[in-house]
C-alpha positions in Angstrom: 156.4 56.5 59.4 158.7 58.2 61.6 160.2 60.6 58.9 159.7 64.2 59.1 159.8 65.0 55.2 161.9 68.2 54.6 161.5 68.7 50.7 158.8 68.1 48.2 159.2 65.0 45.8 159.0 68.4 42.9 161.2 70.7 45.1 164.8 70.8 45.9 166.9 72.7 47.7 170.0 74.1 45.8 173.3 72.7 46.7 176.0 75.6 47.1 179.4 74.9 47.6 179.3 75.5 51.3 176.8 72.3 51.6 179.5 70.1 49.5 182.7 71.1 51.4 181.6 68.9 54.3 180.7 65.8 51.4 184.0 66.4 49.7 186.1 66.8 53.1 184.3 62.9 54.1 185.1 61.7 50.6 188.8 63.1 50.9 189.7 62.3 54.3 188.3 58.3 53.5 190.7 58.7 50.1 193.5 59.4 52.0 193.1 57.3 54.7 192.3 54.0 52.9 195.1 54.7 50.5 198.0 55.3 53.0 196.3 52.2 55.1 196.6 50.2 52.0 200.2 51.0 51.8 200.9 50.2 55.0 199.5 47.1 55.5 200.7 45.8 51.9 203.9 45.5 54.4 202.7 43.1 56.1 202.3 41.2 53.4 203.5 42.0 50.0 202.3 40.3 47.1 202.4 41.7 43.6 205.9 41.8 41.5 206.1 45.7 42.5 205.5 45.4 45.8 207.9 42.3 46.5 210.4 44.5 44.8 209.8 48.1 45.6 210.1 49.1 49.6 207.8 51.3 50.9 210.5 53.7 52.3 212.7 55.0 51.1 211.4 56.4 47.9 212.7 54.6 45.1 214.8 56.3 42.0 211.8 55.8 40.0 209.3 57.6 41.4 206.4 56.7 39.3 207.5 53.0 39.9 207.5 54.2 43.6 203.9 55.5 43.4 202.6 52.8 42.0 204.1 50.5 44.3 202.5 52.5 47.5 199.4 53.8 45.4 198.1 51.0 43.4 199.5 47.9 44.0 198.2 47.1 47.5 194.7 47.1 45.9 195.2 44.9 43.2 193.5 41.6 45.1 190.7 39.7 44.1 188.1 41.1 41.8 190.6 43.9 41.0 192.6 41.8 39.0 189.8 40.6 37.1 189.0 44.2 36.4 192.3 45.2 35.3 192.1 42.1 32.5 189.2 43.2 31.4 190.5 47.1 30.4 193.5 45.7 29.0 192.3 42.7 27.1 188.5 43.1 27.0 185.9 40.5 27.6 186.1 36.9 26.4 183.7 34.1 26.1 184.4 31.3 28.7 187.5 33.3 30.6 185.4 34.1 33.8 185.7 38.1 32.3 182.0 38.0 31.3 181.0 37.1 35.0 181.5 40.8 35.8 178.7 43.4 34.5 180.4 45.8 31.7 179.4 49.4 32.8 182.7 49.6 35.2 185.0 48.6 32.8 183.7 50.6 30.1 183.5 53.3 32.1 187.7 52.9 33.1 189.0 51.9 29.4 189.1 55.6 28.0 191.7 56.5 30.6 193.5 53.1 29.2 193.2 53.9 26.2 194.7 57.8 26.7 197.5 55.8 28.2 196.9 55.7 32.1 197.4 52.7 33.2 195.0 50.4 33.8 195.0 50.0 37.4 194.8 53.6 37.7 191.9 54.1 35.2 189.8 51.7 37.7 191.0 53.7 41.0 190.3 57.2 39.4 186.7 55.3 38.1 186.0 54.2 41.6 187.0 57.0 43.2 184.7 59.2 41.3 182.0 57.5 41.4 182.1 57.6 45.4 182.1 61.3 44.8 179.2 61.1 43.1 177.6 58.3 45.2 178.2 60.5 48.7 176.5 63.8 46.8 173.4 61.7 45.3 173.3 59.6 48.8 172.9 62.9 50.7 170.5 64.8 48.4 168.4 61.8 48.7 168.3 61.3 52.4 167.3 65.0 52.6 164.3 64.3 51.0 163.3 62.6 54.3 165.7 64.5 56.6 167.3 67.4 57.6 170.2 68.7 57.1 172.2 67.5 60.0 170.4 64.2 59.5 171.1 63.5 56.1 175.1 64.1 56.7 174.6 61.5 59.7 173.2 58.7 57.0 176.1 59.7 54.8 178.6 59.6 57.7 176.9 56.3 59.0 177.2 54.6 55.4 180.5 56.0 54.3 182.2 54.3 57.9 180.2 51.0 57.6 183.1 48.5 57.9 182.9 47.6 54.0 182.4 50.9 52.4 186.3 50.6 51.7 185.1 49.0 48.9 183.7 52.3 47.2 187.8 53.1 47.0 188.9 49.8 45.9 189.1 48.8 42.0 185.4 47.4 42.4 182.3 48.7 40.8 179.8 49.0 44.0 180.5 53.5 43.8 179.4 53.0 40.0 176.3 50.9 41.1 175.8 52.6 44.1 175.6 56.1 42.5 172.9 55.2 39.8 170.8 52.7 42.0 170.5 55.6 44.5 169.6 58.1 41.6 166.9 56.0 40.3 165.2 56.3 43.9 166.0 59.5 43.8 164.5 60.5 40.5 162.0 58.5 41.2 160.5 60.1 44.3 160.5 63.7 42.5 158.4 61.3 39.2 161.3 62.4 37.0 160.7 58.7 35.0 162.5 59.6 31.9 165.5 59.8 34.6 164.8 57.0 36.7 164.6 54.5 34.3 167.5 56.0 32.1 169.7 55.5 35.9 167.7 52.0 36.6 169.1 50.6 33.3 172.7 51.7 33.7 172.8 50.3 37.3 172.0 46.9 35.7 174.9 47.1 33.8 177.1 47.8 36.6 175.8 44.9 38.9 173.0 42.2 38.4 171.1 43.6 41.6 170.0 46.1 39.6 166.9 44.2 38.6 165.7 45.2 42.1 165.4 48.8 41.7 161.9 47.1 39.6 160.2 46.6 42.9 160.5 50.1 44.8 159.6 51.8 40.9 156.5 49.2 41.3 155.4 50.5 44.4 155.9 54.1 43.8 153.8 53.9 40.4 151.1 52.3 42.2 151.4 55.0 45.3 151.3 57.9 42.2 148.3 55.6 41.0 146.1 56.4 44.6 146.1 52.7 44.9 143.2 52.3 42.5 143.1 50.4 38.8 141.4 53.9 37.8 144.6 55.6 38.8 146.9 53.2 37.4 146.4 53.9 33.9 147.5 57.6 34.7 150.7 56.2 36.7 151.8 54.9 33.0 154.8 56.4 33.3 156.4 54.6 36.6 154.9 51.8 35.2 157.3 51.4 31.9 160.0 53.1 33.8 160.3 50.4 36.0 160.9 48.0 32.9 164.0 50.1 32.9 165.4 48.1 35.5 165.5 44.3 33.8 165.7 45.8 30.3 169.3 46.4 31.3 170.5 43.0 32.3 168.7 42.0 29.4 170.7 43.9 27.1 173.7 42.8 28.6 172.4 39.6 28.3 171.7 40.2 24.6 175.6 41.1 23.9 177.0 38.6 26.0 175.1 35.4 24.1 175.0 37.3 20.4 178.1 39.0 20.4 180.6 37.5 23.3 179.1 34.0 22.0 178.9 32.9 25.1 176.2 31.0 26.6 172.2 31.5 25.6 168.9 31.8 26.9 168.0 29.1 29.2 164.7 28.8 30.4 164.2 25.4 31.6 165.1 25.6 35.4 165.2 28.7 37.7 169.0 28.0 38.0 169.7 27.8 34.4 167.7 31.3 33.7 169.8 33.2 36.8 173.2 31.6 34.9 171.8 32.4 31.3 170.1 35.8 32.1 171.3 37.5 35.8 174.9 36.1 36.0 176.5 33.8 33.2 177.7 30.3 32.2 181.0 31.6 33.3 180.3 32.4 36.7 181.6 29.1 37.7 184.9 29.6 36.1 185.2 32.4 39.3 183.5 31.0 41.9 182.8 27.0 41.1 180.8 25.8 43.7 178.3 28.5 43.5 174.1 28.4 43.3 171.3 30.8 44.0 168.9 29.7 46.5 166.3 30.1 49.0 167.9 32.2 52.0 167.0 29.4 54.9 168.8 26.6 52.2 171.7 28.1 51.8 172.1 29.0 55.7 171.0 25.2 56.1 173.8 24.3 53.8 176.9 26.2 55.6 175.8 25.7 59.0 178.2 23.3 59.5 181.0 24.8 59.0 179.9 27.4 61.0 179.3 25.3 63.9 182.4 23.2 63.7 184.9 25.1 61.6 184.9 28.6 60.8 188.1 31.1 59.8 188.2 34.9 59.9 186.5 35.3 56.6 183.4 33.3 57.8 183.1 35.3 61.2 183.5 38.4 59.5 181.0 37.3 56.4 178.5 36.0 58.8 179.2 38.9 61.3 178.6 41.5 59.3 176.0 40.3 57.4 174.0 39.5 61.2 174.8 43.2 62.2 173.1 44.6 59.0 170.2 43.2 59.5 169.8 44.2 62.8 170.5 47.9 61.4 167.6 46.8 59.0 165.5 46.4 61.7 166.8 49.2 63.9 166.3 52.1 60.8 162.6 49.7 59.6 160.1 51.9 61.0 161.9 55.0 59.5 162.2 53.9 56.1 159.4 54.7 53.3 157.9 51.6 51.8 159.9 51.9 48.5 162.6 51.8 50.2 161.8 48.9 52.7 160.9 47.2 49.5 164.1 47.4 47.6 166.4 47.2 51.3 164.9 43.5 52.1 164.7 42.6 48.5 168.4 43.4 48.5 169.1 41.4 51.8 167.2 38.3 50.7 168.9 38.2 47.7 172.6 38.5 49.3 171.6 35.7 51.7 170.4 33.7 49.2 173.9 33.3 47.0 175.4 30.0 47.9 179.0 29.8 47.4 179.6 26.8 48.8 180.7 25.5 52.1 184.5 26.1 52.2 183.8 30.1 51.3 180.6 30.7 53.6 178.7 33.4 51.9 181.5 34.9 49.7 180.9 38.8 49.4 177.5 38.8 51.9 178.7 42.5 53.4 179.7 44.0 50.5 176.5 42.9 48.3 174.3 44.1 51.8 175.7 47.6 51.3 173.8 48.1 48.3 170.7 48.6 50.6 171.7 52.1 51.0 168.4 53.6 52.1 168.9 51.6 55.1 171.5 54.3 56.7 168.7 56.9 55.5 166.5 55.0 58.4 169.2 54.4 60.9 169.8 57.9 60.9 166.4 58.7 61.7 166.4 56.2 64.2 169.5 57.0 66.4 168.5 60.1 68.2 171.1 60.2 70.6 174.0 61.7 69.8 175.8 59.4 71.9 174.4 56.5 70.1 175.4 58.1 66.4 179.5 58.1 68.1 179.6 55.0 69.7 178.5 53.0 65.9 180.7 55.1 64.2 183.8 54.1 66.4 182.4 51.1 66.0 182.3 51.0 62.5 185.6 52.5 61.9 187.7 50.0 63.8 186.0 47.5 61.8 186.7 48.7 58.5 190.4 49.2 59.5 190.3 46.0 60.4 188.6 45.1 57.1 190.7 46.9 54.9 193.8 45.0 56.3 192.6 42.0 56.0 191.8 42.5 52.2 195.3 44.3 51.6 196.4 41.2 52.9 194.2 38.5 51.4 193.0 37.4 54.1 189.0 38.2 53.4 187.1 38.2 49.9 185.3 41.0 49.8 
């Protein structure tokens, strides 16, 4: 396959502090540097009450009005604010709050409750969870790698241009961080583990489901590819239940205890809006429908042709140049993890959000193929190479993270 395999699925290397230093510095230096970023561009363009009111310099006489203006308020676009309405108020039936998966918000409302603010909760949420996403991420790609390697397909992910997001009031850390632990549990056949992580990655995001097919594959590799085997594989088999079980719990609560919606099983589209998203999906995006890939690239190819803005280009771009890191970082990558990396593509290609928002969030809900960056890293033996896309990739996401700051792009 292209991988020379370091550790044993049963065997891992301890981690000592001298191993996370480099982990934490990334994870610090991308903190800081988004955050003052943020601040700065929220010049450019200043939008909430606090930052209309409160310069950026000099410091005001209330200094945690002050922070909160430069720390915290730049970030409060899009999703965010969803997010923040959700700790403070909760979820309601036929708001638009029940479009967004619960584990996030749950995860932030403690903090609320202690009396942090809300905005604040979800930063210090997110920003954990990257922690935890960069130490899982790396443990996993040295399963397949060495050590030098494995901090390249950390490096490599952590500067693609939309892995701001893992420090932005979103939930794709949270995701990120269990959706990589299920593969990672799942390689060493800790199932009791893997599931337990499948299911809570389906309540952070609805891709979750996915993590089904790579636990599939590896029940039937642990089978020996025989029906004989199988029956011995029983474990990966139920873990991998895990997965949808999840979504279907948070299914269960939504319809019997939100009141909102109920099982629809009478077209595909009614299922995805009963089951994987909800009825009030539409109250957040309206024009919005899950289809085949080539439809919904048949339905926006118009505007593409005749009238795109920066969001489309960047969309569209990004979403082109991941695939052809998907294809680059292919022949490295296990089958699993091909598996759940072009499960996850297809599916991001496939949400239709209408033609006046071409393919609204495409780069951000591509980044959840991690493994792909476990590949690329594999794949980009020249050191020159590595440099070059991470300059790349850097520009970009400073480019990216102004453009969000300033509301320009939809993450």
């Amino acid at each position: 396959m292209g991988i020379a395999v370091q550790e044993s699925d049963a065997e891992v290397r301890p981690v000592g502090f001298k191993h996370l230093l480099p982990i934490l510095a990334l994870w610090l230096g991308l903190r800081l540097y988004t955050s003052l970023g943020a601040a700065l561009f929220s010049a450019f363009r200043p939008i909430t009450p606090v930052e209309l009111n409160t310069p950026i310099w000099p410091p005001a006489a209330d200094l945690g009005l002050w922070l909160n203006r430069l720390l915290l308020a730049p970030w409060l676009r899009w999703d965010a604010v969803w997010y923040r309405a959700i700790v403070v108020d909760g979820m309601l039936a036929g708001n638009g709050s029940t479009n967004f998966h619960p584990l996030y918000p749950i995860l932030s409302t403690p903090l609320f409750w202690l009396g942090v603010d809300p905005l604040l909760s979800l930063m210090l949420t997110s920003t954990l969870a990257a922690l935890g996403f960069f130490w899982i991420f790396q443990r996993f790609a040295g399963l397949d790698l060495p050590g030098e390697q494995s901090s390249m397909a950390l490096i490599l992910l952590a500067t693609f241009p939309v892995a701001l997001i893992l420090f932005a009031p979103y939930p794709e850390g949270v995701f990120l961080f269990f959706s990589v632990l299920t593969l990672y549990e799942m390689r060493r056949q800790r199932w009791l583990a893997a599931a337990l992580a499948a299911a809570t990655a389906s309540l952070a995001r609805q891709q979750g489901i996915v993590l089904m097919l790579p636990m599939l594959w590896q029940a039937w590799e642990d089978s020996g590819r025989t029906v004989h085997g199988a029956l011995k594989a029983w474990r990966g088999w139920l873990a991998a239940l895990a997965a949808p079980a999840g979504l279907l719990l948070w299914a269960a609560v939504r319809i019997g205890y939100l009141h909102e919606g109920f099982l629809d099983t009478r077209t595909w589209q009614g299922f995805f809006y009963s089951v994987l998203l909800s009825p009030s999906s539409k109250a957040v995006v309206p024009d919005q429908a899950l289809m085949w890939p080539w439809d919904a690239f048949a339905a926006v190819l118009p505007r593409l042709m005749h009238a795109p803005d920066v969001e489309d280009i960047m969309s569209v771009g990004l979403g082109i140049a991941f695939v052809a890191l998907l294809v680059l970082a292919w022949r490295y990558m296990r089958p699993g993890d091909r598996i759940y990396s072009l499960a996850i593509t297809l599916v991001s290609f496939s949400y239709f959000t209408g033609v006046g928002r071409v393919y609204l969030g495409l780069p951000r809900h591509l980044l959840l193929a991690a493994p792909v960056f476990v590949g690329l890293a594999a794949a980009l033996q020249n050191r020159w190479q590595r440099v070059a896309l991470i300059g790349v990739q850097l520009l970009l996401q400073v480019f990216m993270l102004f453009l969000y700051v300033t509301k320009a792009w939809i993450p």
